[in-house]
N, C-alpha and C positions, 0 to 999 in steps of 0.2 A: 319379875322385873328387877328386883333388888340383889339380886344374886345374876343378872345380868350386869348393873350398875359396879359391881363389887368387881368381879371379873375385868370391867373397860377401863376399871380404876389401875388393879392391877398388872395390867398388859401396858396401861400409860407410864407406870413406874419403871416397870422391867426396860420398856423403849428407852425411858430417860438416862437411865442408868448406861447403857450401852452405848447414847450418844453422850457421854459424860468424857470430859478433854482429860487424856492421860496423867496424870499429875509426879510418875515419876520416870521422866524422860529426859529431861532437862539436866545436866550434872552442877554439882555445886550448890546446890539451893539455899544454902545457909549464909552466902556472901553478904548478903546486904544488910545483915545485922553482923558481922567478925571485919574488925578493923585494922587488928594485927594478930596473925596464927602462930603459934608456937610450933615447928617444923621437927619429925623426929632429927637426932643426931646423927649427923650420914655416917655411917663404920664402912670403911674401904675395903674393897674389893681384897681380900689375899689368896694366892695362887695354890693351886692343888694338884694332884697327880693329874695327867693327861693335858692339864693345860702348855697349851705353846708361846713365847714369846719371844722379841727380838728386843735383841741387846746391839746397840754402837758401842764402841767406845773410842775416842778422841784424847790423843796427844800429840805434843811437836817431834817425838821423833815418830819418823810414817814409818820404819821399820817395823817396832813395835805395834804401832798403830796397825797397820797391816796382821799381823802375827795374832792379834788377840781378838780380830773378827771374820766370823764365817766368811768363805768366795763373793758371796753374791755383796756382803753387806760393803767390801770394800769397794764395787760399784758404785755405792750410794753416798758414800763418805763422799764431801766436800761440793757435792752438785747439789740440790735442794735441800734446807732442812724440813720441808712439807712434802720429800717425796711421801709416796705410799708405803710406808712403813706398817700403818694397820692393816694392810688388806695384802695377803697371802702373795698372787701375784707372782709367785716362782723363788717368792725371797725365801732364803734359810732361816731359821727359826731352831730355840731349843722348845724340845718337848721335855718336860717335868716326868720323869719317871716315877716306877710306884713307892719309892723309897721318899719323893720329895727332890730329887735332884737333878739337876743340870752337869754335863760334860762340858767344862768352858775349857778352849784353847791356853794352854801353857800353867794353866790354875787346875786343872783337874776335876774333880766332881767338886759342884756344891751348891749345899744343902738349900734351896729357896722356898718350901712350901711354908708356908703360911704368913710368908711375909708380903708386904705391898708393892706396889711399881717403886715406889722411893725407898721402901726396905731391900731391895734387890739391888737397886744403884746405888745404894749406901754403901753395902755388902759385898760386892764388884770392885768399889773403887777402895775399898779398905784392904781386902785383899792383895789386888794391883799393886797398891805401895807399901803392902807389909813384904809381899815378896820383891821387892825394888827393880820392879821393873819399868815402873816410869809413877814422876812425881807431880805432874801437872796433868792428871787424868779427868776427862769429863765420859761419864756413864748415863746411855738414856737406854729407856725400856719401855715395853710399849706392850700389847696384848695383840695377839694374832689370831685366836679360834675363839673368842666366847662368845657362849649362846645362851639364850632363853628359847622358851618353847611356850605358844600360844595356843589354847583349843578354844571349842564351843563359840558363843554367837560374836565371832568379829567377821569382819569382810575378807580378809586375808590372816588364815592361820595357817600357823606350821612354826618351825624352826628359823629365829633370826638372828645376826651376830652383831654384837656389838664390842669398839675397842675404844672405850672411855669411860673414865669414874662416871660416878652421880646421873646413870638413866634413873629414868622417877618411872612408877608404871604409868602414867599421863602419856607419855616420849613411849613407851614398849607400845602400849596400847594404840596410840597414833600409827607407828608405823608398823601396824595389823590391820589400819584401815579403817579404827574407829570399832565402837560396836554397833552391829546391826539392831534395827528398833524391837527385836527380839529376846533381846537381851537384858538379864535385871542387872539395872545397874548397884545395886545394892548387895548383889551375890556376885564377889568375883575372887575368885582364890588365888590366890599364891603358894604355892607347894614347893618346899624349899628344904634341900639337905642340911643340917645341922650337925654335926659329929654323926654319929652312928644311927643318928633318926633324920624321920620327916616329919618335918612339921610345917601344917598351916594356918594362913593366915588370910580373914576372911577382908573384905579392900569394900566401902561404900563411896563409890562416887556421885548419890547427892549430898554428901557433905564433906564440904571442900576441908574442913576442920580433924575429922575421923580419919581422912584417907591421909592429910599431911602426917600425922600423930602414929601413926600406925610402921612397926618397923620394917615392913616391905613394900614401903613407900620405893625405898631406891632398890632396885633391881642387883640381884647376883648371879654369876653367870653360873648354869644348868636350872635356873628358877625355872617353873613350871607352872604358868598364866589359866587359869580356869575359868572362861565367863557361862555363869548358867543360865536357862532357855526359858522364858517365861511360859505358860500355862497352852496362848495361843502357839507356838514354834511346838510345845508336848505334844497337844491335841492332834498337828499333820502327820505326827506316825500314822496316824489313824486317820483313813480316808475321806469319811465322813465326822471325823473328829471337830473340824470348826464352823458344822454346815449353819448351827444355830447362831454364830457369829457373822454369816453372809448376809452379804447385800442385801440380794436377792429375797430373803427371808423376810428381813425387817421392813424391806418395802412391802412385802404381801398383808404385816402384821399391822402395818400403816395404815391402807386401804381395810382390815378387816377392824382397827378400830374407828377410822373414821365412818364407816358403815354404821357399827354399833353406837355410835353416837348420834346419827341424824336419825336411827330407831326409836333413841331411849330420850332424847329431848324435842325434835321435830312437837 
C-alpha cells in the first residue's frame, strides 16, 4: 500500500509540473523593475561590395543636373521627393564593385566602400565642386537591395530587404511574423560578417536590458537571424516524439490517478 501511495504521489507531481503556466514566453520580463536602459551605440550601416544604391543629385543648372544622373533618375527629379527611391522598381542604381566603387557620370570611378549614406553624399558633392562643375549641389542617396535573412521558429522566414538606418532586431523579427510559441526566446542568433570572419552574437528577448545592450541590437545588411527550436518543435522530428506531452495521455493519467486514490483513501 505505501509503495502504492509513493507512486500516486509521484504521478501527482509529474501532472503538476506539465500543467505548470510557461514562464518564458512573455518578452521583456525585466521591465518593471528598469526605468531607464542604457541602449547599445547605433554604428551606421557602411557600404560594401555588391551593394546597390541611388544617388540624386540637384542643382540650378538642369543641364548639369541632367548630365550627372542616371536615365531613369532624371524622371524622378523634381516630381515627389517621397517617390520610391528605396525600392528597385526599374530605377537605376550604382552597384559597388569588388574594388569598392561606383562608375558615377562625368566623375569617373569612385571609391565608396565603407563609408555611410552621408559619407557618400559628402563625398559626391565634394568631388562635384572640386571639379567645378556646379556650386550649389544637393546629393541624396539612399539604399536599393539590403537584406537580412531569417531562419528557424518565426512565422514567416526567408530573406527581407530593408532601406533604412537603425532596424533593431524587435522591427526584423516583427516583420518575420513574430516568433512562433516554439521558439526560445532566449536562443536567437545573429550571425554577422565582420572583416574576414563571422561572428555571433547570441539576442535574449526576456530581457528587454541584455537585448538593448547587446551590439546586434540594430541590424546590418547580410545579417543572418537564427531563432532555435525548443525541446517540444525537436521532439516532432520524431513521430511519437511528444506522445508523452499529449492530451490524450495526461487525461488517461488523470483518471488512472484519481482511481488510485478513491483505492488508497475510500
Amino acid at each position: 500500500m505505501r509503495i502504492i501511495k509513493q507512486l500516486a504521489l509521484a504521478a501527482a507531481v509529474v501532472l503538476l509540473a506539465a500543467c505548470k503556466t510557461p514562464t518564458d514566453v512573455a518578452y521583456f520580463q525585466d521591465l518593471e523593475n528598469l526605468k531607464e536602459l542604457e541602449m547599445q551605440p547605433y554604428e551606421a550601416i557602411k557600404l560594401k561590395p555588391t551593394d546597390k544604391v541611388f544617388i540624386v543629385v540637384k542643382c540650378k543648372n538642369a543641364e548639369i543636373t541632367n548630365m550627372l544622373n542616371l536615365g531613369m533618375t532624371n524622371q524622378i527629379i523634381g516630381t515627389s521627393e517621397n517617390a520610391s527611391l528605396n525600392q528597385n522598381n526599374g530605377i537605376s542604381g550604382y552597384t559597388i564593385d569588388k574594388d569598392g566603387n561606383i562608375d558615377f557620370p562625368l566623375l569617373g570611378k569612385i571609391h565608396i566602400e565603407g563609408l555611410t549614406r552621408e559619407g557618400v553624399e559628402k563625398k559626391i558633392k565634394h568631388e562635384i565642386e572640386n571639379a567645378e562643375l556646379a556650386k550649389d549641389v544637393v546629393v541624396t542617396c539612399d539604399y536599393m537591395n539590403l537584406r537580412y535573412y531569417v531562419l528557424g521558429e518565426v512565422k514567416s522566414p526567408g530573406a527581407k530587404s530593408f532601406a533604412r538606418d537603425k532596424l533593431t532586431i524587435t522591427e526584423a523579427l516583427a516583420q518575420s511574423g513574430d516568433l512562433s510559441l516554439y521558439g526560445i526566446r532566449n536562443k536567437i542568433y545573429v550571425i554577422r560578417q565582420e572583416g574576414n570572419k563571422k561572428v555571433t552574437y547570441q539576442m535574449n528577448m526576456l530581457s528587454a536590458e541584455e537585448l538593448l545592450k547587446s551590439p546586434a541590437y540594430y541590424i546590418q545588411q547580410n545579417d543572418v537571424i537564427y531563432v532555435d527550436a525548443n525541446n517540444t518543435r525537436k521532439r516532432q522530428s520524431n513521430a511519437s516524439g511528444n506522445q508523452f506531452q499529449s492530451a490524450s495521455l495526461w487525461m488517461s493519467m488523470a483518471s488512472v490517478l484519481t482511481t488510485l486514490a478513491v483505492l488508497i483513501f475510500k
